[in-house]
PLY file of the C-alpha trace (Angstrom):
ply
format ascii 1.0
element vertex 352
property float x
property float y
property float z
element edge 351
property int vertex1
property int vertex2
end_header
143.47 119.79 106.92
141.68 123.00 108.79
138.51 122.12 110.32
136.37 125.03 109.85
134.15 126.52 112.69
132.49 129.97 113.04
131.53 131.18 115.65
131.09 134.76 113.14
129.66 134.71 109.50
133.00 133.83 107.29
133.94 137.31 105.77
132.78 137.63 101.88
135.00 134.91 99.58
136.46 133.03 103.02
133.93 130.23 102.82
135.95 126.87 103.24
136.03 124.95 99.48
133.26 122.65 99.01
134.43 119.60 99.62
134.27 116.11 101.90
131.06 114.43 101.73
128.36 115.63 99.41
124.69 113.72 99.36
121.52 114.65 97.37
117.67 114.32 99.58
114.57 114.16 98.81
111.12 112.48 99.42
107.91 112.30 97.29
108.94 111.76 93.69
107.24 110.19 91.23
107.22 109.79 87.27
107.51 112.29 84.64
107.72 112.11 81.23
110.89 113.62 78.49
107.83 115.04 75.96
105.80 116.11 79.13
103.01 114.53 77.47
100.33 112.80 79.69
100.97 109.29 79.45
99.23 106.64 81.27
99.59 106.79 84.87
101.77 109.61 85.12
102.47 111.61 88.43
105.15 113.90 89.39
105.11 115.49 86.67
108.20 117.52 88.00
110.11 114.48 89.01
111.34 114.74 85.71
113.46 117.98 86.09
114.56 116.46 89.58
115.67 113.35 88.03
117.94 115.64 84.48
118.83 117.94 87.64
120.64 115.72 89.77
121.71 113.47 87.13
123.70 116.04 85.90
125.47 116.88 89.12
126.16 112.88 89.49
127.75 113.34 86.11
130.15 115.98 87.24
131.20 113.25 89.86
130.62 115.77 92.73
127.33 113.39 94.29
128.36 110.60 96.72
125.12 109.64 97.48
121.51 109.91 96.86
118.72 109.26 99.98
115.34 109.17 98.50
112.99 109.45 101.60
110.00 107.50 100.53
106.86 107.69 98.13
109.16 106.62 95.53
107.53 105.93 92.25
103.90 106.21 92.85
103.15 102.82 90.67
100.33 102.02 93.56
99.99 98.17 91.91
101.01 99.44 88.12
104.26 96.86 87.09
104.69 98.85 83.94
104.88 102.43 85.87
107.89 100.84 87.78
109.33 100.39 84.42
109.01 103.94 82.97
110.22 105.16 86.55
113.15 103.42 86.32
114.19 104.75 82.94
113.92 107.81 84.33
116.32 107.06 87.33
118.86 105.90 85.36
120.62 109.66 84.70
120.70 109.50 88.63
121.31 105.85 90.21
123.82 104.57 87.41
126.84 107.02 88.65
126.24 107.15 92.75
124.64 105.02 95.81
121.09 105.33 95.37
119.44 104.42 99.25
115.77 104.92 99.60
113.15 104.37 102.65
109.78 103.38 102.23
106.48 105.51 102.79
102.82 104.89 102.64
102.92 104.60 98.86
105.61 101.54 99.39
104.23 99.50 101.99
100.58 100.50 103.21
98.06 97.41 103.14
95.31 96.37 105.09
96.50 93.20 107.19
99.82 93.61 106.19
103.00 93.58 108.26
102.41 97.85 108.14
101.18 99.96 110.79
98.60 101.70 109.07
96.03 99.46 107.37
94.91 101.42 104.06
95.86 101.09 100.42
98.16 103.52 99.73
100.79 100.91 97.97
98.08 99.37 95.31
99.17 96.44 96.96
102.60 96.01 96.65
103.20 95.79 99.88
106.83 97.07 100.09
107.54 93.75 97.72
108.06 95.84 94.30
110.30 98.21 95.82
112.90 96.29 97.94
113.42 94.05 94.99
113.83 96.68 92.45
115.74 99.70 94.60
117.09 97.36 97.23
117.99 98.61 100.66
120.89 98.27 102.39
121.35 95.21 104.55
119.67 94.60 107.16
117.11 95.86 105.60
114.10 93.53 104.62
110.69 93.69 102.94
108.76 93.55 106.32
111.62 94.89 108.24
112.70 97.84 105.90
115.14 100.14 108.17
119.07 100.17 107.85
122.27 102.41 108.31
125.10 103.03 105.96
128.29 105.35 106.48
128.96 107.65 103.55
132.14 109.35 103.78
132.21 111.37 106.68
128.10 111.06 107.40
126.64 108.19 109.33
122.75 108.22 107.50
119.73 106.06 108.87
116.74 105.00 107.36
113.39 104.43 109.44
109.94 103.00 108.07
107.44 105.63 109.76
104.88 102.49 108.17
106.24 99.93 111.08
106.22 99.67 114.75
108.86 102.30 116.09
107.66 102.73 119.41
109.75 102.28 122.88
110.50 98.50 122.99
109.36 97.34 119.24
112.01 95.64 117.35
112.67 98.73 115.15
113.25 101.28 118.16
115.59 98.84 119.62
117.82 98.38 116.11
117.60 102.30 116.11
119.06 102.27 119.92
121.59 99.77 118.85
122.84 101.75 115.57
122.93 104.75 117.45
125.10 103.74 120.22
127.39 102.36 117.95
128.75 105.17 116.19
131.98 106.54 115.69
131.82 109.86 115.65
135.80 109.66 115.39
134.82 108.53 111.53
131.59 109.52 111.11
131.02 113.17 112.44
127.86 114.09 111.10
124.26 111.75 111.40
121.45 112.56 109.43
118.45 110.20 110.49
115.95 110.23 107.49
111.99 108.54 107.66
109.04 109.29 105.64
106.47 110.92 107.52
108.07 114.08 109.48
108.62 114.42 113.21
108.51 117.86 112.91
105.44 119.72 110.38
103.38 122.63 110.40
100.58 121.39 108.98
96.84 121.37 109.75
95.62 117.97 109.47
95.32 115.95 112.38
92.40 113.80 114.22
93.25 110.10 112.37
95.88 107.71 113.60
97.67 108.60 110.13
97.48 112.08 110.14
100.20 114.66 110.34
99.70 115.59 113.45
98.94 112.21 115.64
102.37 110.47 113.73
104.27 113.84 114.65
103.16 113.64 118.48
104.04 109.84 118.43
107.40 110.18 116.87
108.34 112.88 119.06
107.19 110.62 121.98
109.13 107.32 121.12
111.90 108.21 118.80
113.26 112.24 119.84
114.67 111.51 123.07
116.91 108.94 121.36
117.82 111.31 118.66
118.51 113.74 121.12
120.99 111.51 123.52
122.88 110.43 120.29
123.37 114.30 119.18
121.82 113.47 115.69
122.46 116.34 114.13
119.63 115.83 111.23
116.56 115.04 110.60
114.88 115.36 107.48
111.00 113.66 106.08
108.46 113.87 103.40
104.73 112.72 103.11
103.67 116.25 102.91
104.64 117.73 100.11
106.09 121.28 101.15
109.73 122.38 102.09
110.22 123.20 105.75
113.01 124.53 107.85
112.71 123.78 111.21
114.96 125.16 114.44
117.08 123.09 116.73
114.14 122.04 118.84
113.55 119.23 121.19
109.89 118.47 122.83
108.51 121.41 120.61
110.43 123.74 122.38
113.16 125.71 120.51
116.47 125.17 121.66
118.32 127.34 119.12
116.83 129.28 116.30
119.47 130.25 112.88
120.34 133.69 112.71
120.94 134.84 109.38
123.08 137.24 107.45
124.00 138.21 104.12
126.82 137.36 102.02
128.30 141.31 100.81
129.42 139.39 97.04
126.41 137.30 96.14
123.86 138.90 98.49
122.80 135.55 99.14
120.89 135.59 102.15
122.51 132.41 104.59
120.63 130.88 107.98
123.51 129.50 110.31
123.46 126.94 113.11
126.23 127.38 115.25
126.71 123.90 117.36
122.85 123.70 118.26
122.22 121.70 121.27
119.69 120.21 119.71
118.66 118.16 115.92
117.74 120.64 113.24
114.59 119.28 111.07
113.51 119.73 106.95
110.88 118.57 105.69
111.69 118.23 101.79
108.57 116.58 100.07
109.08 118.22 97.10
110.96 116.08 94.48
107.76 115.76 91.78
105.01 115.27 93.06
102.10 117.58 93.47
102.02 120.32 96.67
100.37 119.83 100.35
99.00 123.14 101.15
97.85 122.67 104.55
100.22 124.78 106.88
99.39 126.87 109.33
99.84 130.38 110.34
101.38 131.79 112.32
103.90 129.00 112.29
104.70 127.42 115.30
107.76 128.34 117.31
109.84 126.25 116.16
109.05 126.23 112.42
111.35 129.18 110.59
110.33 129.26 106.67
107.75 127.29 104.21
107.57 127.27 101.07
106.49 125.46 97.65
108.95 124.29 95.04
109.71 121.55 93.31
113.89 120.27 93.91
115.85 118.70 96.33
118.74 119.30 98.96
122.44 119.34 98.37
124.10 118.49 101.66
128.13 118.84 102.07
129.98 117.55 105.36
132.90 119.60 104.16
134.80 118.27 107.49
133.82 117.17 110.75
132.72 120.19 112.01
131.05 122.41 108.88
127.88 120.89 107.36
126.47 123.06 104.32
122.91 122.52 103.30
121.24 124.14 100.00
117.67 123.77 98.71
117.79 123.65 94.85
115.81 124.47 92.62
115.29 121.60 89.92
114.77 123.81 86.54
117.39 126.05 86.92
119.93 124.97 89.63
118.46 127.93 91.66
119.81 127.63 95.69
116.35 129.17 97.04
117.24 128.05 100.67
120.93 128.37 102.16
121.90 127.02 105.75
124.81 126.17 107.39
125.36 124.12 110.38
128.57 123.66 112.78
129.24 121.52 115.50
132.20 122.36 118.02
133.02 118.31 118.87
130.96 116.06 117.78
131.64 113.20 120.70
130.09 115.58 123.69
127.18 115.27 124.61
123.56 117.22 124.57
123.09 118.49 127.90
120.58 116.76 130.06
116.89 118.09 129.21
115.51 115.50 131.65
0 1
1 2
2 3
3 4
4 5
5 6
6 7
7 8
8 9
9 10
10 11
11 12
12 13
13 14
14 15
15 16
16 17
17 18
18 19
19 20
20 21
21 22
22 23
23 24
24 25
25 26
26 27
27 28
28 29
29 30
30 31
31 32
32 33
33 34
34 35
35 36
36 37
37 38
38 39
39 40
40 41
41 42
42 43
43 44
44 45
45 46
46 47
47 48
48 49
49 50
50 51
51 52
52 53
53 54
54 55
55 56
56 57
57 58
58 59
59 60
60 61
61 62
62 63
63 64
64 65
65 66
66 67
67 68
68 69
69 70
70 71
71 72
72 73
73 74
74 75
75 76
76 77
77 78
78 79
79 80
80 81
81 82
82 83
83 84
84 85
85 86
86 87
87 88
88 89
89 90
90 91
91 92
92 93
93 94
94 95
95 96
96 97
97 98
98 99
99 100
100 101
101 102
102 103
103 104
104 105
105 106
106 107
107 108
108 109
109 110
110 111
111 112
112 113
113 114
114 115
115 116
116 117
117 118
118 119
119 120
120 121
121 122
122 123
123 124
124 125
125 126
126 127
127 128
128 129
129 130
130 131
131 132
132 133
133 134
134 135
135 136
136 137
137 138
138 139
139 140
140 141
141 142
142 143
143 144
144 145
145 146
146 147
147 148
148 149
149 150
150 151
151 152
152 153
153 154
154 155
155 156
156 157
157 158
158 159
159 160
160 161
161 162
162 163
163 164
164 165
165 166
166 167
167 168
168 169
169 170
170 171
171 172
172 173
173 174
174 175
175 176
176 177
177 178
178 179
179 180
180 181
181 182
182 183
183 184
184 185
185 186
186 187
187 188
188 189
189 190
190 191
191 192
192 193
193 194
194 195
195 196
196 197
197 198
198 199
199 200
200 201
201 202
202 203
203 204
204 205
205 206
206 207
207 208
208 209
209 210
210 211
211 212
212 213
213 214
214 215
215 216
216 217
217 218
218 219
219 220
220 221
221 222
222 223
223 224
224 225
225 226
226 227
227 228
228 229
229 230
230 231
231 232
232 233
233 234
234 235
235 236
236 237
237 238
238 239
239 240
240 241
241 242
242 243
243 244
244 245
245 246
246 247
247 248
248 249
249 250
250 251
251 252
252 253
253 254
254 255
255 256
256 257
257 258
258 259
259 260
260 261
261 262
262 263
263 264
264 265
265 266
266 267
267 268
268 269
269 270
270 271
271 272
272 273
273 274
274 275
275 276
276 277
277 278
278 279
279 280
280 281
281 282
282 283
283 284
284 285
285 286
286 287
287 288
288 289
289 290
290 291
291 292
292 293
293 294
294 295
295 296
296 297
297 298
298 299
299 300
300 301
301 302
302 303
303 304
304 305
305 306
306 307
307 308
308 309
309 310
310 311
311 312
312 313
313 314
314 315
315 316
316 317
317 318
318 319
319 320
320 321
321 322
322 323
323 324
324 325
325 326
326 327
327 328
328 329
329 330
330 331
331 332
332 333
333 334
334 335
335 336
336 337
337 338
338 339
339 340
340 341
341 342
342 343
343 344
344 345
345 346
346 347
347 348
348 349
349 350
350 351
């Protein structure tokens, strides 16, 4: 078939058919209710729409997989909330892989095998949710990061709640999965983890804060993204959508340009084969908003914004990637971007 790569904006109504490898992201979910009544432990409220939303594109049979980045059910210790959560999956993870990651609100405990010691998981420890939404080997309760190839995208899942700094035993099964790709079969790698490596956000000062875990990741995990070419990243914990640029070391390497389709008037933010990974931060799938960005934005961050939805992301071959924010109450695209990639076996070049 024609690979597809532009080095213009495709003329109105050339657009290559949507089709290859399609995936549904998010982070930060929650429970809703199907009366919207406040029942007992409720939050994200919105989830609800997310969950009717993407169950109905699963039910078309155009979703291949789901990646739920962490804070998954907000239950914090509560057995029954996992139960009224799960109802509410079912629309979504009866018809299509359903692979999550854990956050805070899975696995934070004092003394536990965590990084941060506080009490964001009620207790739970990680336990309820790698029993109930179980990872993908080799993923453990105390080890809880794994890879999986779907269709034509290799995707990774870190715990930002362990050790992943240079030398611990998760960096090293990171190094190991990275290497190890074929991007013969797997073109496209979208690395997902829960808190973001890339934010505009305000808070800093405390180990867990956005801005200390951003500095660290960017310390101990970029440069590997960056000698892999991973052409994704995308995170949660705060809950905003962000857009970042192709940046490495908080320097831009490639900003989108945009331009607008003449037929829809859609406005469309490309990437064309960025020398560099493109971040999103897409903590927006119920729960309630994190207003604490900053402005002006820094360099490298191109568009914030609050809504409550998720990403559809198409690998329609091995060189076009297709990315749309949607909205979940009315199938809305409020955020468009394309990315291409010339060959995806080269090389970054040497930023040493």
């Amino acid at each position: 078939s024609k690979e597809y790569i532009f080095q213009v904006p495709p003329a109105p109504g050339t657009q290559p058919p949507k089709r290859g490898t399609t995936l549904i992201l998010f982070d930060d979910f929650g429970r809703g209710s199907s009366d919207m009544a406040f029942t007992w432990y409720e939050y994200g409220r919105p989830a609800y729409y997310t969950a009717m939303s993407v169950g109905a594109e699963v039910a078309q049979g155009n979703i291949d997989a789901i990646y739920h980045g962490g804070d998954i059910s907000y239950a914090t210790g509560y057995l029954a909330v996992w139960d009224f959560f799960l109802d509410m999956l079912a629309p979504m993870a009866s018809g299509t892989l359903y692979l999550t990651t854990v956050g805070n609100h899975e696995s934070d405990w004092y003394n536990s095998s965590t990084y941060f010691n506080n009490s964001d998981s009620g207790g739970e420890c990680g336990v309820m949710t790698t029993r109930l939404i179980p990872m993908p080997a080799p993923a453990t309760t105390n080890k809880p990061w794994w890879s999986y190839d779907v269709g034509l995208i290799h995707l990774i899942g870190i715990s930002t709640e362990h050790d992943y700094t240079i030398g611990s035993e998760q960096y090293l099964w990171l190094e190991n999965d990275l290497k190890s790709i074929d991007r013969t079969k797997t073109p496209w790698v979208i690395f997902g983890g829960h808190r973001a490596m890339y934010l505009n956000s305000n808070y800093g000062g405390s180990v867990s804060s956005d801005i200390v875990v951003m500095d660290n990741m960017i310390t101990n995990l970029e440069p590997l993204l960056y000698k892999y070419r991973v052409n994704l990243g995308f995170y949660g914990h705060n809950h905003v959508v962000q857009r970042h640029s192709a940046v490495y070391n908080k320097q831009v390497v490639q900003a989108s340009r945009s331009y607008v389709d003449e037929v829809t008037g859609e406005t469309i933010h490309i990437q064309e084969d960025p020398q560099a990974t493109v971040h999103f931060v897409i903590g927006t799938g119920g729960a309630s908003f994190t207003v604490n960005y900053v402005t002006p934005y820094p360099s490298w961050n191109e568009d914030v914004f609050y809504q409550y939805g998720y990403a559809k992301v198409t690998a329609v071959n091995a060189t076009y990637l297709d990315w749309q924010w949607v909205l979940n109450t009315n199938n809305e695209v409020l955020d468009h971007f394309v990315l291409t990639q010339s060959d995806p076996t080269q090389p970054w070049p040497d930023r040493s």
